[in-house]
CHARMM-style PDB file with segment names, atoms N, HN, CA, C and O in Angstrom:
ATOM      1  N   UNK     1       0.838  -1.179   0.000  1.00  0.00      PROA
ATOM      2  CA  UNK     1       0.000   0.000   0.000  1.00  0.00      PROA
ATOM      3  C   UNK     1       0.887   1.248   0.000  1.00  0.00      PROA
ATOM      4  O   UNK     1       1.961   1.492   0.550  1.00  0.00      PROA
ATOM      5  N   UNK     2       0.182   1.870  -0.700  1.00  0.00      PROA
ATOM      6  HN  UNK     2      -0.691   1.672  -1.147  1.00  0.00      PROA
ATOM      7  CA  UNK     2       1.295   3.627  -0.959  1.00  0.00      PROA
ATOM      8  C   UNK     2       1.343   4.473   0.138  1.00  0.00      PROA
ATOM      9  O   UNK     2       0.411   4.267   0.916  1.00  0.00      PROA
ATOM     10  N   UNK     3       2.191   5.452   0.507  1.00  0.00      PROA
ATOM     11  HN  UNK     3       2.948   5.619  -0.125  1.00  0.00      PROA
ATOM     12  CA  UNK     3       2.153   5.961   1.633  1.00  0.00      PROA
ATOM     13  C   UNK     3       1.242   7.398   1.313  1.00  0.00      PROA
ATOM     14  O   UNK     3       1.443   7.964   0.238  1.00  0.00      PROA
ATOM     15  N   UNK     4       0.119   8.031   2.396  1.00  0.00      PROA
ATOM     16  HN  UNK     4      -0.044   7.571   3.269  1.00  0.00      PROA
ATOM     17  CA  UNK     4      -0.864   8.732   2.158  1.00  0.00      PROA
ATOM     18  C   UNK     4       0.036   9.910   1.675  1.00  0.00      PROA
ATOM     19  O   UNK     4       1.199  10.024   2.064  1.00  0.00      PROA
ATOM     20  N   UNK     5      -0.654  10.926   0.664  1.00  0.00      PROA
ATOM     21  HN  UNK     5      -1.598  10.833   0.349  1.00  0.00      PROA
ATOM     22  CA  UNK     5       0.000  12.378   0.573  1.00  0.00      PROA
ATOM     23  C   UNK     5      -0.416  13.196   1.566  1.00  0.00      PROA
ATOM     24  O   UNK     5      -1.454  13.017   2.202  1.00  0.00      PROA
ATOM     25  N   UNK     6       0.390  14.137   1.739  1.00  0.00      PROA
ATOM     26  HN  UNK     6       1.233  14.282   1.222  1.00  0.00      PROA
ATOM     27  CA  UNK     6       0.141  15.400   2.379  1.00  0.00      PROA
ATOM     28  C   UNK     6      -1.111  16.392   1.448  1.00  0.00      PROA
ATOM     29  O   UNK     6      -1.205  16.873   0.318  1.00  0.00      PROA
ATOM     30  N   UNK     7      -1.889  16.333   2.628  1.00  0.00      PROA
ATOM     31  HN  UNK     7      -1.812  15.942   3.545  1.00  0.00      PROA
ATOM     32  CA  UNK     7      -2.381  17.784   1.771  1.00  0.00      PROA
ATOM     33  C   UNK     7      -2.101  19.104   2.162  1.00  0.00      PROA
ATOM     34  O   UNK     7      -2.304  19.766   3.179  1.00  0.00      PROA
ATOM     35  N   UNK     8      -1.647  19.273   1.214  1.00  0.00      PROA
ATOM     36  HN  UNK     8      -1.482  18.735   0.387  1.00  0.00      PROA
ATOM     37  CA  UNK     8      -0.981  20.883   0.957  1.00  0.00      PROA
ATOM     38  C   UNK     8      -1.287  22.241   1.222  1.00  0.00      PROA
ATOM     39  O   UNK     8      -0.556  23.232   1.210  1.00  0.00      PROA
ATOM     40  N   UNK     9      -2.542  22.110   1.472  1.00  0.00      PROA
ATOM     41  HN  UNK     9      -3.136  21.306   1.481  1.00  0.00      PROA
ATOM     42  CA  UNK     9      -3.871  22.954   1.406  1.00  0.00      PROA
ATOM     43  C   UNK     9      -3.561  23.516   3.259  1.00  0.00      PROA
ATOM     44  O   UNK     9      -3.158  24.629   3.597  1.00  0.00      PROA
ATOM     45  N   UNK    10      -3.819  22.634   3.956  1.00  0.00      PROA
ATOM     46  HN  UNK    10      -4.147  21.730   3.681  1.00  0.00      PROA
ATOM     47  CA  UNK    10      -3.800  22.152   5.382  1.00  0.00      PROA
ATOM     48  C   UNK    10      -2.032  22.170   5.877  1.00  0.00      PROA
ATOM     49  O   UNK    10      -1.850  22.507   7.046  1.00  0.00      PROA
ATOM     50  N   UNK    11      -1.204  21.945   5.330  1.00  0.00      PROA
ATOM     51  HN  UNK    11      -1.353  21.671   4.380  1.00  0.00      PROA
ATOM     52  CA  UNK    11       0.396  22.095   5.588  1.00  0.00      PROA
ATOM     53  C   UNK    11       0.449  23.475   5.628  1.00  0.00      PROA
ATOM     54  O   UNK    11       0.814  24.094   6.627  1.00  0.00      PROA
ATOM     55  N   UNK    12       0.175  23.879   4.807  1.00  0.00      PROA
ATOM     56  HN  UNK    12      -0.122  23.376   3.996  1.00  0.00      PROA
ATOM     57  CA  UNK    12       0.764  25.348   4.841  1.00  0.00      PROA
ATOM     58  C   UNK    12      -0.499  26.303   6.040  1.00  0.00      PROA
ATOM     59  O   UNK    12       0.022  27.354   6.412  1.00  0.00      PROA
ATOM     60  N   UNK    13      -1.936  26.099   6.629  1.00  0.00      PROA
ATOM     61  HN  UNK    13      -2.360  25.245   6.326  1.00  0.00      PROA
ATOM     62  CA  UNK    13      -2.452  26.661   7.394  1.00  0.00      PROA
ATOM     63  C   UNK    13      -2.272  26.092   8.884  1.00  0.00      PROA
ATOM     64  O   UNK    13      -2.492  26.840   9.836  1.00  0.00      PROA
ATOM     65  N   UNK    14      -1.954  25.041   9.039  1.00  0.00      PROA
ATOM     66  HN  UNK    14      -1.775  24.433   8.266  1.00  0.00      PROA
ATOM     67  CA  UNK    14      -1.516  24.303  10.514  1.00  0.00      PROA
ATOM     68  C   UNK    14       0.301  23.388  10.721  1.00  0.00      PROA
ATOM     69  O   UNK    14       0.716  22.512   9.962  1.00  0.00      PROA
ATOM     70  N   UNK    15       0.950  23.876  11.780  1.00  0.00      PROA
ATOM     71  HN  UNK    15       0.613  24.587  12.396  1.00  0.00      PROA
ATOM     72  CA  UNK    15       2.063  23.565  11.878  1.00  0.00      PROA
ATOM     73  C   UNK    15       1.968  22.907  13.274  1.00  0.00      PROA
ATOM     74  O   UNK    15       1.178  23.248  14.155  1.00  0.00      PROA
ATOM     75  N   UNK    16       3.207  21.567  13.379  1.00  0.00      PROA
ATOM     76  HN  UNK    16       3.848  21.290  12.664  1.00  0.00      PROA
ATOM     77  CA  UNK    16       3.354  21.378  14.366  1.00  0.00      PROA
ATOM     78  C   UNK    16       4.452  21.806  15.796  1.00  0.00      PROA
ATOM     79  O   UNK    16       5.634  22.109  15.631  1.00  0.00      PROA
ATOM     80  N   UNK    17       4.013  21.769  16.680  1.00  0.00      PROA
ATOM     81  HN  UNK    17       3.053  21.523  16.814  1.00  0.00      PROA
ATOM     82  CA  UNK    17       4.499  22.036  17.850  1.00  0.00      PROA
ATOM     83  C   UNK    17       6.196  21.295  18.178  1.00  0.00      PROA
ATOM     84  O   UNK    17       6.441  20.485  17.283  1.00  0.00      PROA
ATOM     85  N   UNK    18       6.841  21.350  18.753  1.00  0.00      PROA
ATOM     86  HN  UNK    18       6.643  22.008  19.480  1.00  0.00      PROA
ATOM     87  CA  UNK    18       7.717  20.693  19.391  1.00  0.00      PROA
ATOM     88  C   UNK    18       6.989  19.587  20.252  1.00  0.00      PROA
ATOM     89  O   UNK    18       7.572  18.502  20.248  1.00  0.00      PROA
ATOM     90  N   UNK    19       5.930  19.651  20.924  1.00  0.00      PROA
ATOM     91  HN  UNK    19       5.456  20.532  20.927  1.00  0.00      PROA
ATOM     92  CA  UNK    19       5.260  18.873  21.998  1.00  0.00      PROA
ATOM     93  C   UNK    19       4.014  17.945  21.010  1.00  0.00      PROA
ATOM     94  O   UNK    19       3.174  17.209  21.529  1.00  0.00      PROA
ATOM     95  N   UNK    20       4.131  18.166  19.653  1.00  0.00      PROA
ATOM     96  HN  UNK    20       4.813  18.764  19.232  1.00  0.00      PROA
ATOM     97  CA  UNK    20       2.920  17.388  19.135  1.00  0.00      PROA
ATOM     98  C   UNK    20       1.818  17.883  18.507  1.00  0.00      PROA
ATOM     99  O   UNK    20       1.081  17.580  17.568  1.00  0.00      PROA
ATOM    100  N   UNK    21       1.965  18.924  19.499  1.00  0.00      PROA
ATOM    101  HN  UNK    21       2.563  19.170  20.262  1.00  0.00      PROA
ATOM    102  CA  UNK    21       0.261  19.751  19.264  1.00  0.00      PROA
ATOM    103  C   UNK    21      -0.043  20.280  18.210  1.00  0.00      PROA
ATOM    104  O   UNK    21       0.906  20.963  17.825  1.00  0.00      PROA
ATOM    105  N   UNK    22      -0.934  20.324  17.492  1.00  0.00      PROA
ATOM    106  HN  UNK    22      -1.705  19.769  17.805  1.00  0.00      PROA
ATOM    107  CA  UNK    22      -1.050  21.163  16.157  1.00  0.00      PROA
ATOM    108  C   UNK    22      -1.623  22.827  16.170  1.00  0.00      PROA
ATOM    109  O   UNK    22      -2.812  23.092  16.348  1.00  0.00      PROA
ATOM    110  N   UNK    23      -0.902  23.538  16.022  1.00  0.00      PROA
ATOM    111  HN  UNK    23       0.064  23.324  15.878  1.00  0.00      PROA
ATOM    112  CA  UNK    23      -1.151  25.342  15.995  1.00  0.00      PROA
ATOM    113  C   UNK    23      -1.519  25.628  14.723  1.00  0.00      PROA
ATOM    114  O   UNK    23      -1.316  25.032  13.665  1.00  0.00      PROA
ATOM    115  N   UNK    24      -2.307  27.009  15.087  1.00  0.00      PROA
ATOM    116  HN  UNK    24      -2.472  27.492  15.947  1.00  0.00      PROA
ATOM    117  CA  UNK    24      -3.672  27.485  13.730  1.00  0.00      PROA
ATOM    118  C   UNK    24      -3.421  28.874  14.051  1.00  0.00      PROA
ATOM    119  O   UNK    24      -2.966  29.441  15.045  1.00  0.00      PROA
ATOM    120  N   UNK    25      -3.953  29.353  12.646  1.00  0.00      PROA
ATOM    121  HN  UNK    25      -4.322  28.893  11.838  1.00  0.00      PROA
ATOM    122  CA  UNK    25      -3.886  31.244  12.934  1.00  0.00      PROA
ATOM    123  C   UNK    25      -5.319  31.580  13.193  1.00  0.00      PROA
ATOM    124  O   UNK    25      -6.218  31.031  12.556  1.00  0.00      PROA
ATOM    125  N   UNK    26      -5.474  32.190  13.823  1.00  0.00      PROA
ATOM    126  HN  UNK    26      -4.744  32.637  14.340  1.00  0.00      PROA
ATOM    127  CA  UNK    26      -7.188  32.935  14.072  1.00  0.00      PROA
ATOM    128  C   UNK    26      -7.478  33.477  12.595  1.00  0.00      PROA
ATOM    129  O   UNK    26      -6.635  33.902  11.805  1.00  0.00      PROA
ATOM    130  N   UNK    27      -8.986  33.357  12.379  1.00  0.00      PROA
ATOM    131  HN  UNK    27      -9.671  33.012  13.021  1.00  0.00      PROA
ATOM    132  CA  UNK    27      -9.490  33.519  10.959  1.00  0.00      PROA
ATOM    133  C   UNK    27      -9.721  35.388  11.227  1.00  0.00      PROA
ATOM    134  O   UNK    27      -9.607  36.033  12.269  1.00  0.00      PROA
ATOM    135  N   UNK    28     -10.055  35.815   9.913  1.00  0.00      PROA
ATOM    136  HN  UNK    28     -10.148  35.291   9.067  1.00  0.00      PROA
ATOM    137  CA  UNK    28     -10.380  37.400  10.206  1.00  0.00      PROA
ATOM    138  C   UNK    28      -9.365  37.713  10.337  1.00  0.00      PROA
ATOM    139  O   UNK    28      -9.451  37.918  11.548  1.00  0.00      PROA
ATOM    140  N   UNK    29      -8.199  37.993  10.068  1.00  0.00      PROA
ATOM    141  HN  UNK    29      -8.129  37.827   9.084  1.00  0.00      PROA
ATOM    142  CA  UNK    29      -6.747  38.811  10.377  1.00  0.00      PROA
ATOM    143  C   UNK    29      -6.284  39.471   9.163  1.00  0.00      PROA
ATOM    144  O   UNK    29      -5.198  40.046   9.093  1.00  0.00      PROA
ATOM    145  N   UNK    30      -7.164  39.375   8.158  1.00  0.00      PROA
ATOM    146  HN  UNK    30      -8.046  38.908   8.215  1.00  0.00      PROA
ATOM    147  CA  UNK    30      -5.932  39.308   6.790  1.00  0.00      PROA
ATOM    148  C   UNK    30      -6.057  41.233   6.754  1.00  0.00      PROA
ATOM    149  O   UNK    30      -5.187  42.099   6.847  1.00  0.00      PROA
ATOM    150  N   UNK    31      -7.380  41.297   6.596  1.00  0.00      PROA
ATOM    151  HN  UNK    31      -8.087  40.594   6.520  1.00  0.00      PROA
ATOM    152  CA  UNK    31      -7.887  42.742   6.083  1.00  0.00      PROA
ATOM    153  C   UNK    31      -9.124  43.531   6.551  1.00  0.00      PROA
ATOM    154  O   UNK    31      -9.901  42.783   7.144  1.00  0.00      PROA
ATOM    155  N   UNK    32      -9.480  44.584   6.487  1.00  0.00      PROA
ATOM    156  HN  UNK    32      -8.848  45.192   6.005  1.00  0.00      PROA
ATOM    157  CA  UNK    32     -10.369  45.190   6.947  1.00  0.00      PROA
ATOM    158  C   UNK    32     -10.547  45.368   8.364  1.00  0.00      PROA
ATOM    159  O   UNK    32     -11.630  45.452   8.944  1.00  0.00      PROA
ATOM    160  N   UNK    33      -9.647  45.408   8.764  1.00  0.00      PROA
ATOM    161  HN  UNK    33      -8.768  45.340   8.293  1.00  0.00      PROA
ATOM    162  CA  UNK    33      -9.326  45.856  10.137  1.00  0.00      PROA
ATOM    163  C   UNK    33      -9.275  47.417  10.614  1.00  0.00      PROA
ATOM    164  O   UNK    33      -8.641  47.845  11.578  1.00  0.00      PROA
ATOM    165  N   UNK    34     -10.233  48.299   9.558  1.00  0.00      PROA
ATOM    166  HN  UNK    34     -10.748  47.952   8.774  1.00  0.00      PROA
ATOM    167  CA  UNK    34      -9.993  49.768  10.120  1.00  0.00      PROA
ATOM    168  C   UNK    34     -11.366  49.940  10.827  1.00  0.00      PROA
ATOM    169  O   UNK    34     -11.647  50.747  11.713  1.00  0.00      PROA
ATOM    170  N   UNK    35     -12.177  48.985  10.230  1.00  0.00      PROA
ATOM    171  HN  UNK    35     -11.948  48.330   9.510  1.00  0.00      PROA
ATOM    172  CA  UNK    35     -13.716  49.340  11.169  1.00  0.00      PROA
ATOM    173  C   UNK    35     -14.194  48.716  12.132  1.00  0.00      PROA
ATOM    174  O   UNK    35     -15.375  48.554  12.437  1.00  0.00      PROA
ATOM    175  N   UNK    36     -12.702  48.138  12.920  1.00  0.00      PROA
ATOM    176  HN  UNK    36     -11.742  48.270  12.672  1.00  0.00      PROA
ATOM    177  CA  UNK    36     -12.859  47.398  13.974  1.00  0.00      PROA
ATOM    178  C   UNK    36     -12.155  48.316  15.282  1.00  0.00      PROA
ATOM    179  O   UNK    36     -11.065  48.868  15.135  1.00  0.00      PROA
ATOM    180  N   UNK    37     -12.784  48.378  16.318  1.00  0.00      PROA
ATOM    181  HN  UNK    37     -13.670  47.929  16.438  1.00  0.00      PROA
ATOM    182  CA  UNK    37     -12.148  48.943  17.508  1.00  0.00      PROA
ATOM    183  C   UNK    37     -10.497  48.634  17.930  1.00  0.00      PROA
ATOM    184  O   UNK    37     -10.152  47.457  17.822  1.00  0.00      PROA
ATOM    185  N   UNK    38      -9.665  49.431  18.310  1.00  0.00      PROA
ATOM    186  HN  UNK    38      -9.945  50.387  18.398  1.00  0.00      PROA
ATOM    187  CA  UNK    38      -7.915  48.869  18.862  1.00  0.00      PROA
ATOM    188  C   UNK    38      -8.063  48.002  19.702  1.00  0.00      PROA
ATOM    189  O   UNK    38      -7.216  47.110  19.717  1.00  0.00      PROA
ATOM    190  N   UNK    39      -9.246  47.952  20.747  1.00  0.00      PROA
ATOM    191  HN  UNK    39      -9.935  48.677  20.734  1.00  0.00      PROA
ATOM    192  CA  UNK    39      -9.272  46.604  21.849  1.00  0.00      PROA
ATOM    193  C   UNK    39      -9.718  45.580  20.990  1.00  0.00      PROA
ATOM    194  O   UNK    39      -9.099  44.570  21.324  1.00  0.00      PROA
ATOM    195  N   UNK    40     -10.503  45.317  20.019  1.00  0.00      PROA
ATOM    196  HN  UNK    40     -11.006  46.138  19.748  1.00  0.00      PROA
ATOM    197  CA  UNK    40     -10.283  44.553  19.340  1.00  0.00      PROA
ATOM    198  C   UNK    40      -9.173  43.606  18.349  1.00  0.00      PROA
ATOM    199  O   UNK    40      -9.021  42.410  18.100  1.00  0.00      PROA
ATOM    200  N   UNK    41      -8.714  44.509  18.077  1.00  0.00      PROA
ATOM    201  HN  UNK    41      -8.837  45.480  18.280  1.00  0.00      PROA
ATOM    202  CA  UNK    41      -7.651  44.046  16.806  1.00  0.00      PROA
ATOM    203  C   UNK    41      -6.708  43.664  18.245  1.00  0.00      PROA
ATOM    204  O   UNK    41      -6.336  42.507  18.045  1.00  0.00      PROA
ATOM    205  N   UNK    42      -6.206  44.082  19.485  1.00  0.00      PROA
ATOM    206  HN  UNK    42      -6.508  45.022  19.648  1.00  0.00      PROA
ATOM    207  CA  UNK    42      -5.325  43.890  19.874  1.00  0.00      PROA
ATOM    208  C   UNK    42      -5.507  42.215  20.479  1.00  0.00      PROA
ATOM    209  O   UNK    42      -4.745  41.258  20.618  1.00  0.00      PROA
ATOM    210  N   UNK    43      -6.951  42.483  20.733  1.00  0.00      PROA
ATOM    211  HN  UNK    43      -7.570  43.261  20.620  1.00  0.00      PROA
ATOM    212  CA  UNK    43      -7.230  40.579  20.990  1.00  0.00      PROA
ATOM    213  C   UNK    43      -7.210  39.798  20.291  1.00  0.00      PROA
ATOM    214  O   UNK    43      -6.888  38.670  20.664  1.00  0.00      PROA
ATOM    215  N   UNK    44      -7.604  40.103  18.740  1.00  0.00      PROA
ATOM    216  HN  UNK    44      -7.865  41.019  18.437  1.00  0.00      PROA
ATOM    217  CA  UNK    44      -7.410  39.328  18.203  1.00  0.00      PROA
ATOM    218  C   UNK    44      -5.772  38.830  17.991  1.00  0.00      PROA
ATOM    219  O   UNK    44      -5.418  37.657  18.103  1.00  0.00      PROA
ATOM    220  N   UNK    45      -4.899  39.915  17.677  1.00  0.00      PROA
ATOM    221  HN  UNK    45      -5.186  40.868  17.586  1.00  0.00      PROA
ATOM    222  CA  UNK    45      -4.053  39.834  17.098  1.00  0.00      PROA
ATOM    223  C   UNK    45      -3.067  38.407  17.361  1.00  0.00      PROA
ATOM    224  O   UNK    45      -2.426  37.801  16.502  1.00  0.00      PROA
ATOM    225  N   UNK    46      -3.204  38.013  19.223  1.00  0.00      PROA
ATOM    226  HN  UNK    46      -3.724  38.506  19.920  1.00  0.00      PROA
ATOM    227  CA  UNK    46      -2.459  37.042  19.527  1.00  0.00      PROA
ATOM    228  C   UNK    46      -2.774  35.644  18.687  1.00  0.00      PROA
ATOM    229  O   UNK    46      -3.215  34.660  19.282  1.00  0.00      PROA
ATOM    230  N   UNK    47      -2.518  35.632  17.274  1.00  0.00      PROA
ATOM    231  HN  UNK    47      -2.160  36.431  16.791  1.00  0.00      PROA
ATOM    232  CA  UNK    47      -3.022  34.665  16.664  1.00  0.00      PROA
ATOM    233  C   UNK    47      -2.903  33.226  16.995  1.00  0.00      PROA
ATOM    234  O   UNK    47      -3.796  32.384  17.099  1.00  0.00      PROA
ATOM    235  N   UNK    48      -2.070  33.152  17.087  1.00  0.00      PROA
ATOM    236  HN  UNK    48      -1.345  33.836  17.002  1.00  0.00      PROA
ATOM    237  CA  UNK    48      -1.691  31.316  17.220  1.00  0.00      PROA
ATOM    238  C   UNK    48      -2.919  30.336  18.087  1.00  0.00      PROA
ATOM    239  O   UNK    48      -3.657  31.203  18.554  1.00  0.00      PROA
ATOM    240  N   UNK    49      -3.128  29.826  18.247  1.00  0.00      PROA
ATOM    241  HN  UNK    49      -2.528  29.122  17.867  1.00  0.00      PROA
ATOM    242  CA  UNK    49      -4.110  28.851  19.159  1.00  0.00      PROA
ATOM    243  C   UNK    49      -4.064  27.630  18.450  1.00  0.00      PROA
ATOM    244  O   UNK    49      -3.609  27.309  17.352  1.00  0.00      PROA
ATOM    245  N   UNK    50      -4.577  27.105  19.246  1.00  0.00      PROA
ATOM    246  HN  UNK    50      -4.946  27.366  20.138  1.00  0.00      PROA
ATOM    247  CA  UNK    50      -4.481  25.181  19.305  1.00  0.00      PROA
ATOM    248  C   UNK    50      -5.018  24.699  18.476  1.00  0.00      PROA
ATOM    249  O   UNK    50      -5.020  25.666  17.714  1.00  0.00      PROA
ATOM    250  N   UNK    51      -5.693  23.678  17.760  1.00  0.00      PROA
ATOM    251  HN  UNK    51      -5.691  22.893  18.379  1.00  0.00      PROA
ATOM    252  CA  UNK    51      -6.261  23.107  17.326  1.00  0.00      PROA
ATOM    253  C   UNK    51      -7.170  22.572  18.169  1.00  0.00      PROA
ATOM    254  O   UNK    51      -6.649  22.015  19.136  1.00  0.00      PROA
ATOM    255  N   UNK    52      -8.797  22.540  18.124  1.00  0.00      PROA
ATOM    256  HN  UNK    52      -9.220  22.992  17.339  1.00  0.00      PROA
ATOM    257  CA  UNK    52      -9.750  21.835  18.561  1.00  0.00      PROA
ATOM    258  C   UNK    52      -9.859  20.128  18.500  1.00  0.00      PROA
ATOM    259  O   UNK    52      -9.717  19.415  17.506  1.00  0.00      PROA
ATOM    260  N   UNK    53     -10.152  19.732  19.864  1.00  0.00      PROA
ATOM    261  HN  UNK    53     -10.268  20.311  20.672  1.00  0.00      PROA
ATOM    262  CA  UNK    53      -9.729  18.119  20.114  1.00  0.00      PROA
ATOM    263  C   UNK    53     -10.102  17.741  19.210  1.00  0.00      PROA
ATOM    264  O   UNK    53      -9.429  17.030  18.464  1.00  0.00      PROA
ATOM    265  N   UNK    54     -11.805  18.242  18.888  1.00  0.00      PROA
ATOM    266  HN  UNK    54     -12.352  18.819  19.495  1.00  0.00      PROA
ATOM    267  CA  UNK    54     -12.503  17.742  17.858  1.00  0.00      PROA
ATOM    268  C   UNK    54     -12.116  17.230  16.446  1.00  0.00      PROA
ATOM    269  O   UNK    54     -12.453  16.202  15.860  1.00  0.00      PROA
ATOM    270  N   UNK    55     -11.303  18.260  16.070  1.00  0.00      PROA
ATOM    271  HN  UNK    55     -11.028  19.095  16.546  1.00  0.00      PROA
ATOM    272  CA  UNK    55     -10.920  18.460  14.852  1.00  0.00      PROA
ATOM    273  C   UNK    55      -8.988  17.551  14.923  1.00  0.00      PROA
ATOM    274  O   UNK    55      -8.407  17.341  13.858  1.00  0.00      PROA
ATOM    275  N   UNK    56      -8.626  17.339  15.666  1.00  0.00      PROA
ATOM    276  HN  UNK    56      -9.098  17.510  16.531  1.00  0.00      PROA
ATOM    277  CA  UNK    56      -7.078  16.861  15.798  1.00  0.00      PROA
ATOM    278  C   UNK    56      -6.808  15.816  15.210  1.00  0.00      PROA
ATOM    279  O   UNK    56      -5.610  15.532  15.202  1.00  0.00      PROA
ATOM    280  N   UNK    57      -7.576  15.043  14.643  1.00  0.00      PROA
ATOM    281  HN  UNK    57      -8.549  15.274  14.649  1.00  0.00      PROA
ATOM    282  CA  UNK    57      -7.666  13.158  14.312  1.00  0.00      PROA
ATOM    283  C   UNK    57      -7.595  13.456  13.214  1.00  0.00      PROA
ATOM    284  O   UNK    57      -6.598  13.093  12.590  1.00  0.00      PROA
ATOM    285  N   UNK    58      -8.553  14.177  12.597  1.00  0.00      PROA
ATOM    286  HN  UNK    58      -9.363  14.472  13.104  1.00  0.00      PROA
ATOM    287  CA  UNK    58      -8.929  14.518  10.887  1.00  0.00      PROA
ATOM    288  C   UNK    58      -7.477  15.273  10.382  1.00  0.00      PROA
ATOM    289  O   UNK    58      -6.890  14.871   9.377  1.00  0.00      PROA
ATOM    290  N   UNK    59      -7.067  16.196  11.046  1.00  0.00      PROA
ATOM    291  HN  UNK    59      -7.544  16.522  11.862  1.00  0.00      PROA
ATOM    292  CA  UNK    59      -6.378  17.409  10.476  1.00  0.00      PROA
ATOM    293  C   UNK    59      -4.679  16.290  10.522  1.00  0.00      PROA
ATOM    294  O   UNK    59      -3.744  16.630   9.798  1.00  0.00      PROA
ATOM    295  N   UNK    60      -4.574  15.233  11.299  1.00  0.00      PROA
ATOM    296  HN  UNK    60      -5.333  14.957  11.887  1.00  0.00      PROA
ATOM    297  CA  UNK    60      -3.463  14.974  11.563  1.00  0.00      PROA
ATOM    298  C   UNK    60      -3.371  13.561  10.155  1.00  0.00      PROA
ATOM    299  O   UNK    60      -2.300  13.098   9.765  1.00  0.00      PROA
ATOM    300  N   UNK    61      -4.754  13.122   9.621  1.00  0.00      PROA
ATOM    301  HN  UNK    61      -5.625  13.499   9.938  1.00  0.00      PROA
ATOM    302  CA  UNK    61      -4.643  12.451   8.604  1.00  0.00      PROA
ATOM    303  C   UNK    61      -4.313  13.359   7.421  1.00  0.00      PROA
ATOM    304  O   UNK    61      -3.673  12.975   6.442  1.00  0.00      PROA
ATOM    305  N   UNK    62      -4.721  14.402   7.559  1.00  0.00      PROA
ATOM    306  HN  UNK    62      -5.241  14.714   8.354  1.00  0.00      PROA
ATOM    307  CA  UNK    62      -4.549  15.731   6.008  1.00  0.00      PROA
ATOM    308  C   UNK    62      -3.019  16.109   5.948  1.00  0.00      PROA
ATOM    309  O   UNK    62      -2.314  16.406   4.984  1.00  0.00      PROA
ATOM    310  N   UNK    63      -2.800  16.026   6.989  1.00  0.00      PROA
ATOM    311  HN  UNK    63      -3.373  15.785   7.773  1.00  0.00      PROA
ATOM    312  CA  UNK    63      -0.878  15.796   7.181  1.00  0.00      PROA
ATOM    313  C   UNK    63      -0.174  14.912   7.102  1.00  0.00      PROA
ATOM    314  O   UNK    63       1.010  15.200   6.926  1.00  0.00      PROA
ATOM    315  N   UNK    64      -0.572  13.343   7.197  1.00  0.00      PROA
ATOM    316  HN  UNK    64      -1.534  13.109   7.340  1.00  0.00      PROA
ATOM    317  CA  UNK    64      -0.309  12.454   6.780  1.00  0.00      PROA
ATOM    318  C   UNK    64       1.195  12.390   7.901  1.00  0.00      PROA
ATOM    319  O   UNK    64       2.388  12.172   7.694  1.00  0.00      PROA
ATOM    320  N   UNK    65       0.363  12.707   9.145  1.00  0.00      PROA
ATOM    321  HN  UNK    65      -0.607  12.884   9.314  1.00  0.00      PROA
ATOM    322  CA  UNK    65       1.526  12.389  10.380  1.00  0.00      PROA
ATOM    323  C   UNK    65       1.303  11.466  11.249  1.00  0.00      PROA
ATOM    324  OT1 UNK    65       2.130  11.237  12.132  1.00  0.00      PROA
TER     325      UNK     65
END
């Protein structure tokens, strides 16, 4: 049996951790950020966050890890 591909799509939006974990950028960051409040943009800004348990099984087959 062949070994699964990476999808590419998903490599380049989620990276892994040193510890395993898979890290994501918060959605909404790219643009249009002038008609949003500074306490806003500043919360958002800390992008990085985890990956949802939910989602960790699926996303780690699309990586083919």
């Amino acid at each position: 049996m062949s070994k699964m591909k990476t999808h590419k799509a998903t490599a380049k939006r989620v990276t892994t951790t040193g510890t395993g974990k898979l890290k994501r950028r918060k959605v909404g960051l790219a643009h249009l950020q002038t008609k949003r409040a500074s306490t806003t943009q500043m919360r958002n800004n800390d992008a990085a966050m985890s990956v949802a348990k939910s989602n960790d099984k699926s996303i780690r087959r699309l990586l083919a890890i």
